[in-house]
N, CA, C and O of each residue as an XYZ file, in Angstrom:
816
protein
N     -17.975    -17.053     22.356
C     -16.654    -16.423     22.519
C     -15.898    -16.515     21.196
O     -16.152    -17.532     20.551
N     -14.795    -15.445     20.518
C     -14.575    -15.501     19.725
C     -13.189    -16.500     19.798
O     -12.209    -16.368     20.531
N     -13.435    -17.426     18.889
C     -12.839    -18.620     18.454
C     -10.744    -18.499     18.642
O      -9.930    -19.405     18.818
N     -10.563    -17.165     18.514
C      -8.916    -17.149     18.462
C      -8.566    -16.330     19.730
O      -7.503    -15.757     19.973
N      -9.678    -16.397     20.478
C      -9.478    -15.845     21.857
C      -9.515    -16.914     22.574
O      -8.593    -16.827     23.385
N     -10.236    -18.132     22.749
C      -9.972    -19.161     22.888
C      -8.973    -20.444     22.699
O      -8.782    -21.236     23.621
N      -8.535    -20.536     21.788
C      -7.376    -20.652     21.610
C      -6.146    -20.472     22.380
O      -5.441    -21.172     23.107
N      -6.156    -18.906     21.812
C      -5.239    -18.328     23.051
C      -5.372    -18.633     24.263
O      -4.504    -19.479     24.479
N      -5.851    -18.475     25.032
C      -6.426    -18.481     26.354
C      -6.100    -20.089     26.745
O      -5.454    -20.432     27.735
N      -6.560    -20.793     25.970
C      -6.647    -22.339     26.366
C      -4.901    -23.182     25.896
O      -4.598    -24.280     26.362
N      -4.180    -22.572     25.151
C      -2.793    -22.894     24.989
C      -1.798    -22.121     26.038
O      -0.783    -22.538     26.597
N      -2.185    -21.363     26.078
C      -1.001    -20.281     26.902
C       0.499    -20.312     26.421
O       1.614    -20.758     26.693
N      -0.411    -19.328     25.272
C       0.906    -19.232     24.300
C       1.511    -17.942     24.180
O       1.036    -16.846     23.883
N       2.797    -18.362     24.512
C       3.826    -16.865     24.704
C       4.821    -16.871     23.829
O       5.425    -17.895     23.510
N       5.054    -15.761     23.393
C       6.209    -15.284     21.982
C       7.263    -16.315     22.209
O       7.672    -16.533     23.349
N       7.701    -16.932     21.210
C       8.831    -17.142     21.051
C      10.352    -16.488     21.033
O      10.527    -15.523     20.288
N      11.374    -16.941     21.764
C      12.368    -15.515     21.776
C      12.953    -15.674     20.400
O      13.679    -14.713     20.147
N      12.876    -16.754     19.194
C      13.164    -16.358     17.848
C      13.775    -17.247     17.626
O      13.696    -17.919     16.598
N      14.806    -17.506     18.918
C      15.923    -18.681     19.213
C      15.933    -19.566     19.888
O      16.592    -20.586     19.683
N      14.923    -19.281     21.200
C      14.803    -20.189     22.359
C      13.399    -20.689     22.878
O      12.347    -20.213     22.450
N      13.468    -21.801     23.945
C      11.961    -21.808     24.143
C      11.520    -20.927     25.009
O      12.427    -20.312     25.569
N       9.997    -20.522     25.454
C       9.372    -19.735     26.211
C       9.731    -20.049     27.799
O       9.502    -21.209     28.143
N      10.221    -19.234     28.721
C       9.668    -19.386     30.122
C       8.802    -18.783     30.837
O       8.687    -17.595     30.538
N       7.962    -19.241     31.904
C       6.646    -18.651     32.379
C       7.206    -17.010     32.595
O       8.280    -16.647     33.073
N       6.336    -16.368     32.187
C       6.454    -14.615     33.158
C       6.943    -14.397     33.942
O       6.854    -15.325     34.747
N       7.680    -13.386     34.395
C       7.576    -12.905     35.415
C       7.655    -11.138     35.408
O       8.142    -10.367     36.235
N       6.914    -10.872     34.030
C       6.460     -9.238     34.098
C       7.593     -8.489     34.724
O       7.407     -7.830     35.747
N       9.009     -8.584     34.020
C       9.890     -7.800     33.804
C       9.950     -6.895     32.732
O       9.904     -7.474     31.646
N      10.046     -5.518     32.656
C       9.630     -5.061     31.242
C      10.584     -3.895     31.361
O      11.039     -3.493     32.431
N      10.851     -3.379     30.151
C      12.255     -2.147     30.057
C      11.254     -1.142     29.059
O      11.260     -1.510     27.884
N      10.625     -0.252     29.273
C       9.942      0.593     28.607
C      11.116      1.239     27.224
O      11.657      2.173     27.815
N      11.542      1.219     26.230
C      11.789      1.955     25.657
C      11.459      2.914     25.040
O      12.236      3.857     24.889
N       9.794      2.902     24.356
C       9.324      4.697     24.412
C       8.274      4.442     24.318
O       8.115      3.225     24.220
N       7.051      5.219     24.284
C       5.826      4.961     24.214
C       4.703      4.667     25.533
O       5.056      5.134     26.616
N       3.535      4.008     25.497
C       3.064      4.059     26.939
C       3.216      2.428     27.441
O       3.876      1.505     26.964
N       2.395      2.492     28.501
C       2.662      1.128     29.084
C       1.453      0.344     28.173
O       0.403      0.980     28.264
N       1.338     -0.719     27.425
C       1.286     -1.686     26.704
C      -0.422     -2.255     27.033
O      -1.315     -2.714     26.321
N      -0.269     -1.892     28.697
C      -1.640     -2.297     29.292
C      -2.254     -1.023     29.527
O      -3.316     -0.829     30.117
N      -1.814     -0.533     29.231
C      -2.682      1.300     29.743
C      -2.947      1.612     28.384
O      -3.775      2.522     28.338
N      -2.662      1.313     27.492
C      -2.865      1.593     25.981
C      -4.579      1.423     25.565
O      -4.861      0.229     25.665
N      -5.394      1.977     25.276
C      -6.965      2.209     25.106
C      -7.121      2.992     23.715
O      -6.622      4.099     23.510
N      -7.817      2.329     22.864
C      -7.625      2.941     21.405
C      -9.143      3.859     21.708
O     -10.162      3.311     22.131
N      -9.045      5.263     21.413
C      -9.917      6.061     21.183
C     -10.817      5.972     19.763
O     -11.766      6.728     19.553
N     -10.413      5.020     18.900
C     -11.042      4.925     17.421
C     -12.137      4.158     17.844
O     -11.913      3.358     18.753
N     -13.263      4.223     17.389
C     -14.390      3.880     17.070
C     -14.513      2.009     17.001
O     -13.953      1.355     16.121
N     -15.201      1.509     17.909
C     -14.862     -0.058     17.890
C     -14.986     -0.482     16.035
O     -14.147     -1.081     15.362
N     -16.117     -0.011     15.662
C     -16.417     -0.445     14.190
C     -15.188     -0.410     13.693
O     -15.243     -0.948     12.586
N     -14.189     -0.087     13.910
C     -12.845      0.281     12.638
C     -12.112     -1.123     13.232
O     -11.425     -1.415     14.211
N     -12.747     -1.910     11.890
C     -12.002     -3.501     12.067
C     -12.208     -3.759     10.236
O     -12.764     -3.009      9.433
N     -11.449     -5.264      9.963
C     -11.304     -5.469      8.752
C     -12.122     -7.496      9.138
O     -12.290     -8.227     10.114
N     -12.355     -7.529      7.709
C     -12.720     -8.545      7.519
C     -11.377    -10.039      7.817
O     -10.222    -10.141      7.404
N     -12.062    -10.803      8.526
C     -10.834    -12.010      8.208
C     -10.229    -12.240      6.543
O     -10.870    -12.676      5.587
N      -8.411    -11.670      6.585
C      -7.986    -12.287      5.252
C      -6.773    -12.059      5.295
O      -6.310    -10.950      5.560
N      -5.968    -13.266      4.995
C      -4.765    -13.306      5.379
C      -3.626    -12.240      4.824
O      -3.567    -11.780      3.683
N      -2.933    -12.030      5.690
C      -2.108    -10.628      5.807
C      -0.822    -11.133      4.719
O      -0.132    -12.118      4.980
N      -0.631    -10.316      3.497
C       0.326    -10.683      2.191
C       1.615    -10.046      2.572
O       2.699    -10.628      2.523
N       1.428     -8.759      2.974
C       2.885     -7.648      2.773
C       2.487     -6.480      3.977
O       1.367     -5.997      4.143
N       3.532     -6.216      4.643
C       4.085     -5.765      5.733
C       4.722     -4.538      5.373
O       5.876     -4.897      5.140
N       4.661     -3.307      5.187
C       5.565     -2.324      4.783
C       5.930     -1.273      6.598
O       5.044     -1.162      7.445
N       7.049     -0.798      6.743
C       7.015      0.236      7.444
C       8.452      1.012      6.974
O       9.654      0.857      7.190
N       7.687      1.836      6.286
C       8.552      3.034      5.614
C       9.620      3.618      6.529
O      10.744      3.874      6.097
N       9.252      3.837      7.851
C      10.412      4.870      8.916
C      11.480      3.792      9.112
O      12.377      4.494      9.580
N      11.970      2.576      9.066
C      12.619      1.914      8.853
C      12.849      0.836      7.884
O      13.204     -0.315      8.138
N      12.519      1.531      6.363
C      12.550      0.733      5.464
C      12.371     -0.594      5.431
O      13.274     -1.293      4.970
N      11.295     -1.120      5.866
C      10.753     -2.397      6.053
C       9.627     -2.573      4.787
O       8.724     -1.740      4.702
N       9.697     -3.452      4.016
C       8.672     -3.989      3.252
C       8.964     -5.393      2.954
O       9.924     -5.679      2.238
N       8.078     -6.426      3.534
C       8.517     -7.612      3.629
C       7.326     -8.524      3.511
O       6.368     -8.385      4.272
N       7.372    -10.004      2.029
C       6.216    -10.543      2.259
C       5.733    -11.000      3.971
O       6.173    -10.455      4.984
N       4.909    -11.929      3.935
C       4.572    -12.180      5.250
C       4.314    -13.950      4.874
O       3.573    -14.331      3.968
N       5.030    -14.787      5.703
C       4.891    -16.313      5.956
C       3.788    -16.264      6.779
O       3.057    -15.275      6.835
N       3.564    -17.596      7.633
C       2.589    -18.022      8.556
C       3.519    -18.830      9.460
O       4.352    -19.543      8.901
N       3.482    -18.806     10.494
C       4.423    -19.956     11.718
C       2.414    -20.140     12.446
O       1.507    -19.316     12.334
N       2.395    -21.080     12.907
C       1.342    -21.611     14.012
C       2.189    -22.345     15.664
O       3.041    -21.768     16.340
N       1.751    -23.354     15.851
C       2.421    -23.825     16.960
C       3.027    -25.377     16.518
O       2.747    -26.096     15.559
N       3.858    -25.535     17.511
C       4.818    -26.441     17.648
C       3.915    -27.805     17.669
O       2.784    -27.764     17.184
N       4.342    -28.813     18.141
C       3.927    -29.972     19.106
C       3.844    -29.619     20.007
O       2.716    -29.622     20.499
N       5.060    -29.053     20.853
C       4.779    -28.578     22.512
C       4.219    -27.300     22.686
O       4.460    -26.639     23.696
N       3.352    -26.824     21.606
C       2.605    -25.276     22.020
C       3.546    -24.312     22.109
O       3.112    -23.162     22.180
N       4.842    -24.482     22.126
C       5.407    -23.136     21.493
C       5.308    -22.803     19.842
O       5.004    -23.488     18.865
N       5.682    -21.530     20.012
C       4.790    -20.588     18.740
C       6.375    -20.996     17.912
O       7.516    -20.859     18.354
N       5.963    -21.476     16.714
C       7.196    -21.646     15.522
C       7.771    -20.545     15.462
O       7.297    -19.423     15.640
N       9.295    -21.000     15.088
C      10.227    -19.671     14.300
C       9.911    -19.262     13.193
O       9.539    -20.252     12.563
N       9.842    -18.433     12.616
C       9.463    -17.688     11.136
C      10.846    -18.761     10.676
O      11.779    -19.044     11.428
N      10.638    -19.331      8.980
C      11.707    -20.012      8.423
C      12.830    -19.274      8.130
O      13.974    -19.726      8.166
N      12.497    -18.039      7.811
C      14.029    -17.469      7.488
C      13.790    -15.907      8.006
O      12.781    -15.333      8.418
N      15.098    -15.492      7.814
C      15.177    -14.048      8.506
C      14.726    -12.889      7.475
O      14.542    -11.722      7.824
N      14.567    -13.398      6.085
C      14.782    -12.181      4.846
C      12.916    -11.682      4.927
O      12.433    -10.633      4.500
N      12.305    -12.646      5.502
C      10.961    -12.053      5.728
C       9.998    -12.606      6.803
O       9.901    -13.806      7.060
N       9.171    -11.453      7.514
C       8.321    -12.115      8.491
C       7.387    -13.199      8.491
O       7.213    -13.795      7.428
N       6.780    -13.539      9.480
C       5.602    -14.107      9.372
C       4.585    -13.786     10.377
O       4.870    -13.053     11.324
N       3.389    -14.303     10.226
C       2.008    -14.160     10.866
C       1.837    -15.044     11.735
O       2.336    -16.138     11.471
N       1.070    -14.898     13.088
C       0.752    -16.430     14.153
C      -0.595    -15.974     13.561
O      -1.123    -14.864     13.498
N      -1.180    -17.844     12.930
C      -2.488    -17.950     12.277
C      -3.170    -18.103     12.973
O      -4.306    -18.059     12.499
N      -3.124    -18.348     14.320
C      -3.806    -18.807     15.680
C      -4.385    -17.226     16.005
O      -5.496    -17.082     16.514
N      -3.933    -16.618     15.824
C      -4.655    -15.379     16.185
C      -5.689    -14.980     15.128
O      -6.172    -15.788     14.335
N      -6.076    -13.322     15.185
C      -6.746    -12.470     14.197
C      -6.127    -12.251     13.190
O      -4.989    -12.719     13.171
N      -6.517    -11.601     12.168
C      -5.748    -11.268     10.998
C      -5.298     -9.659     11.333
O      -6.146     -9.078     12.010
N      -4.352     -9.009     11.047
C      -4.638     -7.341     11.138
C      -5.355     -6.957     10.822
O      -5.959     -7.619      9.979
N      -5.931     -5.588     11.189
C      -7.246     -5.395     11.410
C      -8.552     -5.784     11.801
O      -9.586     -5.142     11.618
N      -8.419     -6.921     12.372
C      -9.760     -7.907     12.766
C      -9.598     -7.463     14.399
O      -8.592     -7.017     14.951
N     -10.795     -7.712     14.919
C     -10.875     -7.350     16.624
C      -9.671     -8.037     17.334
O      -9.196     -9.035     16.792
N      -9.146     -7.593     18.484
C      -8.329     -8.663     18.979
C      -6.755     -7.977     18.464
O      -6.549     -6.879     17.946
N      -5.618     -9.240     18.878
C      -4.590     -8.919     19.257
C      -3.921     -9.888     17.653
O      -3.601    -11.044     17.925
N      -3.757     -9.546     16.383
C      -2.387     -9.955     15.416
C      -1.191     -9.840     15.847
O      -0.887     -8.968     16.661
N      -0.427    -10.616     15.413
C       1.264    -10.958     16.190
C       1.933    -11.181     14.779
O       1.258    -11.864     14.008
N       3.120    -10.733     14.319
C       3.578    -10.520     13.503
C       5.039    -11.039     13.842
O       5.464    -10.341     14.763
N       5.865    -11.877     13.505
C       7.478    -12.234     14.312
C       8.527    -11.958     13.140
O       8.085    -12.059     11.995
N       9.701    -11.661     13.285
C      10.291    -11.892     12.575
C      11.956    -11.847     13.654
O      12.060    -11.589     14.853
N      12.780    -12.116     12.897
C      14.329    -12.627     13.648
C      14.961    -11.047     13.062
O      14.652    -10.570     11.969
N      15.918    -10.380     14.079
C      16.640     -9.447     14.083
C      17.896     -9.763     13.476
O      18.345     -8.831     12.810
N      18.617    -10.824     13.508
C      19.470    -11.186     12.845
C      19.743    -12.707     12.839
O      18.904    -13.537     13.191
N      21.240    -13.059     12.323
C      21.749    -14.129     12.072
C      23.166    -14.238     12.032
O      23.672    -13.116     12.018
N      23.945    -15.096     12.010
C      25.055    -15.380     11.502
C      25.617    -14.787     10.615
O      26.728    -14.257     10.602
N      24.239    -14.932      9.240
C      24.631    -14.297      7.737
C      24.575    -12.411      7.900
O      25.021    -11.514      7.183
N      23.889    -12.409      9.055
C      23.822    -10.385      9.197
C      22.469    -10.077      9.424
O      21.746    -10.942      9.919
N      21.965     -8.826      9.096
C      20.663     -8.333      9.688
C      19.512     -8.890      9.246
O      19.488     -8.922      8.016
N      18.443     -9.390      9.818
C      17.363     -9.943      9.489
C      16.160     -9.084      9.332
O      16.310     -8.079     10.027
N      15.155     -9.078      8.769
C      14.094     -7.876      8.102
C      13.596     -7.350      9.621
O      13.200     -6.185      9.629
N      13.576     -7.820     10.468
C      13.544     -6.639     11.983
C      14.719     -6.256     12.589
O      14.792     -6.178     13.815
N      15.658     -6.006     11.854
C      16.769     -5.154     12.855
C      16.470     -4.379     13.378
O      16.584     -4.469     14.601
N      15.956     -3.252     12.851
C      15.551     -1.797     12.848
C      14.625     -2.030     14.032
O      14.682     -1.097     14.833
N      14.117     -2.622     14.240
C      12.075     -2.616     14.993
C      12.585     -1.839     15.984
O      12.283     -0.650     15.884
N      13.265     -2.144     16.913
C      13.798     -1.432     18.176
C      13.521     -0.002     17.972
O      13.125      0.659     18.932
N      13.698      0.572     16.758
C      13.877      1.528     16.938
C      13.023      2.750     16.763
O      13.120      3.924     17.119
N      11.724      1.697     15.750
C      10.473      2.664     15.730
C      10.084      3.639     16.875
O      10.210      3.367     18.069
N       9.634      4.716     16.417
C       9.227      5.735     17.654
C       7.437      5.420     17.444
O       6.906      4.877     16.476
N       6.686      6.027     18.843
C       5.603      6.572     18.237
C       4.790      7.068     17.709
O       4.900      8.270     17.952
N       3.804      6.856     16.958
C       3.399      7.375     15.729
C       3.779      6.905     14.632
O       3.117      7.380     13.709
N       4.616      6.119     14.279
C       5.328      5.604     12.933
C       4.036      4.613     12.519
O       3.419      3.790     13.197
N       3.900      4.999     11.248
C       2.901      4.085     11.028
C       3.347      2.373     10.225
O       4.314      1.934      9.604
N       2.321      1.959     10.582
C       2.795      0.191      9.645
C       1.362     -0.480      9.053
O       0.185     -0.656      9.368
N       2.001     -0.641      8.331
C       1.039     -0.763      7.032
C       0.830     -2.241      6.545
O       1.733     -2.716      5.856
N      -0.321     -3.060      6.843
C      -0.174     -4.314      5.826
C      -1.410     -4.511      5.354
O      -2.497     -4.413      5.923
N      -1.038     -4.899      3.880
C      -1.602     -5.436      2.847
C      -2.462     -6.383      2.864
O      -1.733     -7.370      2.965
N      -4.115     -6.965      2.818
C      -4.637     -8.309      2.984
C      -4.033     -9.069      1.790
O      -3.088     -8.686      1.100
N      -4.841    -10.382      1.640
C      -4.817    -10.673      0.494
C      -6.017    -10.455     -0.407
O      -6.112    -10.770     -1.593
N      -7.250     -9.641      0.651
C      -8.553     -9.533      0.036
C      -8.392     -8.296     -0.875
O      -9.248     -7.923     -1.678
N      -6.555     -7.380     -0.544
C      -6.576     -5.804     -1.026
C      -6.039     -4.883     -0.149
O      -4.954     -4.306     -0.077
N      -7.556     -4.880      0.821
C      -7.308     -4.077      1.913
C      -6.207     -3.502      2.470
O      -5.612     -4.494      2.889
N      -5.527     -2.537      2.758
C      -4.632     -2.245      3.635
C      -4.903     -1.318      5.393
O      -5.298     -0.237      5.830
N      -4.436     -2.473      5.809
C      -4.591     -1.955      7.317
C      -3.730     -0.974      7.718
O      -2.596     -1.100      7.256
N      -3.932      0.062      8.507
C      -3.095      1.034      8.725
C      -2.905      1.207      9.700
O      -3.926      1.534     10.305
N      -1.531      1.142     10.637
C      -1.707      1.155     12.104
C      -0.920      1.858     12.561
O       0.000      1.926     11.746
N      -0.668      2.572     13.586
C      -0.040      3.545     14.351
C       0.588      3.222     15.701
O      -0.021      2.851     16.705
N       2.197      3.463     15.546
C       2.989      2.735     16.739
C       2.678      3.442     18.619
O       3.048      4.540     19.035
N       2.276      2.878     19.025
C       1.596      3.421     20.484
C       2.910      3.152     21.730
O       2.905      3.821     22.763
N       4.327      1.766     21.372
C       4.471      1.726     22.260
C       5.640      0.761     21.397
O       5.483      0.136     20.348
N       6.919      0.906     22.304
C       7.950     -0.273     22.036
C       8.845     -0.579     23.580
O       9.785     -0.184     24.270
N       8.104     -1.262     23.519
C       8.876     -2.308     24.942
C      10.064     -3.452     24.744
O       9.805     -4.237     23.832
N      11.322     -3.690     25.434
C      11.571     -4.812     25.455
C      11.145     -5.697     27.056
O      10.666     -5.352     28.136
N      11.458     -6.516     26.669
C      10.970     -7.478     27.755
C      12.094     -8.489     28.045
O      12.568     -8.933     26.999
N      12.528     -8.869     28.908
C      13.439    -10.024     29.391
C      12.566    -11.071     29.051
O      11.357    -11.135     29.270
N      13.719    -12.355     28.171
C      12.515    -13.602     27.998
C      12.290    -14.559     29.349
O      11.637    -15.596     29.239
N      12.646    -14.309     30.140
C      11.724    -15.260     31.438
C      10.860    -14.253     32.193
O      10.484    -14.486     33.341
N      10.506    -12.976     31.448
C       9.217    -12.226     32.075
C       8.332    -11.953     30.934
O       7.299    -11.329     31.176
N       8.568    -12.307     29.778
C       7.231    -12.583     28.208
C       6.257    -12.322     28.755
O       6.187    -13.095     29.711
N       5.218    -11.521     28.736
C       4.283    -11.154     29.068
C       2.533    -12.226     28.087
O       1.456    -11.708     27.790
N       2.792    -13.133     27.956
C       1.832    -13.338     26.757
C       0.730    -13.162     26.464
O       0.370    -13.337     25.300
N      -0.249    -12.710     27.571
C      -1.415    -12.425     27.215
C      -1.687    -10.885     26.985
O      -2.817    -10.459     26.746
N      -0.707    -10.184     27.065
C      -0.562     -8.515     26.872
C      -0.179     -9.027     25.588
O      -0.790     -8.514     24.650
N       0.804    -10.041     25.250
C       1.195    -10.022     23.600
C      -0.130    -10.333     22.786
O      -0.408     -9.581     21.852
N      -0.981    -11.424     23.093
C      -1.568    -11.988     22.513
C      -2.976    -12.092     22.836
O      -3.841    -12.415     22.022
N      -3.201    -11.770     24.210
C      -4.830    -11.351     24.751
C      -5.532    -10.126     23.679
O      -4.750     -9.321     23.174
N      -6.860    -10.036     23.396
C      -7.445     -9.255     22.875
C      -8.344     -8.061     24.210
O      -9.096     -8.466     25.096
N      -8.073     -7.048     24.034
C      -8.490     -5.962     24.769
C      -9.871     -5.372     24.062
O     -10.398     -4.380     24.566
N     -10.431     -5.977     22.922
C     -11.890     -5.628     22.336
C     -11.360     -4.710     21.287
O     -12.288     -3.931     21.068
N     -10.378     -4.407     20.546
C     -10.159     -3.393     19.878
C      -9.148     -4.374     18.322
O      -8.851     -5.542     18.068
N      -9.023     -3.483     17.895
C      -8.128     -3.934     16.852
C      -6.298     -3.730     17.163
O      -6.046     -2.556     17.432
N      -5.229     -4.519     17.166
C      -4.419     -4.084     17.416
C      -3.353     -5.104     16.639
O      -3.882     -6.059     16.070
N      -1.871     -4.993     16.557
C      -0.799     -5.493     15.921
C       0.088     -5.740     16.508
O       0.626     -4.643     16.657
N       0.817     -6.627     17.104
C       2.148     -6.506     18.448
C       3.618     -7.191     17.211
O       3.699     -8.418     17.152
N       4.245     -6.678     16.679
C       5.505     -7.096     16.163
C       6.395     -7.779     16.922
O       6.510     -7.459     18.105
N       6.921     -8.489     16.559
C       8.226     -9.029     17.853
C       8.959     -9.369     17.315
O       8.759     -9.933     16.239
N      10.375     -9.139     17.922
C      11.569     -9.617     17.169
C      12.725     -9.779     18.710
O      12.371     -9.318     19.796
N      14.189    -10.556     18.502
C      14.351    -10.385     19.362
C      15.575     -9.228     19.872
O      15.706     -8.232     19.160
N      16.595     -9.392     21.289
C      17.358     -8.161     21.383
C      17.846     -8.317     22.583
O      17.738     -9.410     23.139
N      18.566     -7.089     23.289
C      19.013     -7.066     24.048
C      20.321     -7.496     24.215
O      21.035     -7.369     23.220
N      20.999     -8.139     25.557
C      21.922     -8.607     25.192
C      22.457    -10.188     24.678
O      21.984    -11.224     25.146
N      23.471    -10.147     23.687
C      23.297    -11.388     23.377
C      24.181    -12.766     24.010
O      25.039    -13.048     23.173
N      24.224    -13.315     24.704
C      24.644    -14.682     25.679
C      25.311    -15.571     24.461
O      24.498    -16.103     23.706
N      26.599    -15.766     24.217
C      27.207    -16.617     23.266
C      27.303    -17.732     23.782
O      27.433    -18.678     23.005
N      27.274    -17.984     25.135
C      27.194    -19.872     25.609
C      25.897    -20.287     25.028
O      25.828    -21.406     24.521
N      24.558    -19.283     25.051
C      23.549    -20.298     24.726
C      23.288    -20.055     23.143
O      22.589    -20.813     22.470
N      23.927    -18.922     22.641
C      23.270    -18.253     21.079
C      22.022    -17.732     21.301
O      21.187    -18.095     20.472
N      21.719    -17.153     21.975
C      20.504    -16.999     22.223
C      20.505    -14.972     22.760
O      21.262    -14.568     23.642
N      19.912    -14.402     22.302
C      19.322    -13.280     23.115
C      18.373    -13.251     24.192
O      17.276    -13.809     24.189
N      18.994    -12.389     25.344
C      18.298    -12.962     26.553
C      16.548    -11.354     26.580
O      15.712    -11.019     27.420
N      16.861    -10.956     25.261
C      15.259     -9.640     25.642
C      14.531    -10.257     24.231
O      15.121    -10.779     23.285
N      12.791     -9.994     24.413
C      12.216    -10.173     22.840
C      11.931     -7.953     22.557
O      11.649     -7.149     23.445
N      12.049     -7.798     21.773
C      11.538     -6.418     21.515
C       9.867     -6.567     21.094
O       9.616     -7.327     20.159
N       9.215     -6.159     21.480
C       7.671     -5.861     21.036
C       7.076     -4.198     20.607
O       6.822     -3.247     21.347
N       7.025     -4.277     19.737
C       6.030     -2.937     18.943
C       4.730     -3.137     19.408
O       4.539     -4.348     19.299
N       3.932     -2.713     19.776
C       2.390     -1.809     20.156
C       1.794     -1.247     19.031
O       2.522     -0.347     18.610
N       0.718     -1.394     18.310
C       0.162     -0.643     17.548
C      -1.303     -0.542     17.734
O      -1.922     -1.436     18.312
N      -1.784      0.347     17.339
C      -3.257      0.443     17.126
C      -3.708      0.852     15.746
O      -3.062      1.716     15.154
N      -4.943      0.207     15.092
C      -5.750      0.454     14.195
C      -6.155      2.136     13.507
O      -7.165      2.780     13.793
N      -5.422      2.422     12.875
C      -5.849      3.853     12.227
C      -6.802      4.200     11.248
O      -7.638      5.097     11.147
N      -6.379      3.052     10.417
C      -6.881      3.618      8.821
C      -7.372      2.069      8.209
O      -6.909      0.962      8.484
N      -8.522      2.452      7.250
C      -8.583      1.039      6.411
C      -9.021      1.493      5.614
O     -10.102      2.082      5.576
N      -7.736      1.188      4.215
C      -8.193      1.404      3.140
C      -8.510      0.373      2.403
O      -7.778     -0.617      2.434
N     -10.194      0.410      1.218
C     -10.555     -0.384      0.386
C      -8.993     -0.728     -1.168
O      -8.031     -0.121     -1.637
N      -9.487     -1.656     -1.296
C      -9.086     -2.100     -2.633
C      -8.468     -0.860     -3.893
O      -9.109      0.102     -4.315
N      -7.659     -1.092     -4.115
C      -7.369     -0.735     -5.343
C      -7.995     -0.838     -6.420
O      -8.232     -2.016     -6.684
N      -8.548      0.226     -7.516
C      -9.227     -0.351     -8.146
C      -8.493      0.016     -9.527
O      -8.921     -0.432    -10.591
């Protein structure tokens, strides 16, 4: 079995809301455009995958996003770390890399105190927008937006976030909805959907 499917599977690890800790599911979901998340089936060719190598730079042009990329892993208590700061994302290393088989998770914080954080915008991608990241082997993965859901955080879906469906795929998350000033906390996470388009070699 592949090693970050296991993992997964054996932590039962669900998105972080950015701000707060995880509560179990309960598969509440607010479609904002695109298809349903689990009905999503990539028609590309299984072969269209990339080698394991850690993901450098994050670009998505339709909302001026170009942002290095950190690493968060897990907590002590198996929740998934906050990205350290808001001015750029990070990667869960526990997973695939983009473009590798399986489900990459990408987080970053919508805002702050100080103002907008490098996912404000995410909400608002449509489908088809493409997102683009950089390995560090070169490579650039090319992926195509299939779906943007928010989700209430006591219905986090995590194994739709983070389960692998046999294909190559990218789930962004940031958080949203409305925001609760007794706890500071936003009570929705936003999730992007993508699928595997394009892989381009190295620059030469």
């Amino acid at each position: 079995m592949i090693w970050w499917i296991t993992a997964t599977a054996a932590l039962a690890v669900a998105v972080i809301s950015l701000v707060g800790p995880w509560v179990a599911p309960r598969n509440e979901t607010v479609v904002v455009s695109g298809l349903s998340p689990t009905s999503v089936l990539v028609s590309r060719p299984l072969f269209l995958h990339t080698s394991r190598s850690r993901p450098a730079v994050l670009s998505i042009a339709s909302i001026d996003v170009r942002t290095r990329l950190g690493v968060v892993g897990l907590q002590a208590d198996h929740q998934v770390m906050v990205p350290p700061s808001t001015a750029y994302a990070s990667w869960f290393d526990l997973g695939p890399t983009p473009g590798q088989v399986g489900s990459a998770v990408i987080l970053g914080h919508v805002d702050s105190y100080i103002g907008p954080g490098v996912f404000f915008n995410l909400r608002y991608l449509k489908v088809g927008a493409r997102v683009n990241v950089t390995l560090a082997d070169g490579v650039v993965a090319r992926f195509a937006v299939t779906g943007v859901v928010e989700y209430s955080k006591s219905g986090f879906p995590d194994a739709t976030v983070y389960g692998s469906r046999g294909v190559s795929m990218l789930q962004l998350v940031t958080c949203g909805g409305v925001f609760d000033h007794q706890t500071g906390h936003y009570e929705s996470n936003f999730v992007v959907y993508t699928r595997l388009v394009q892989v381009s070699p190295p620059t030469r």
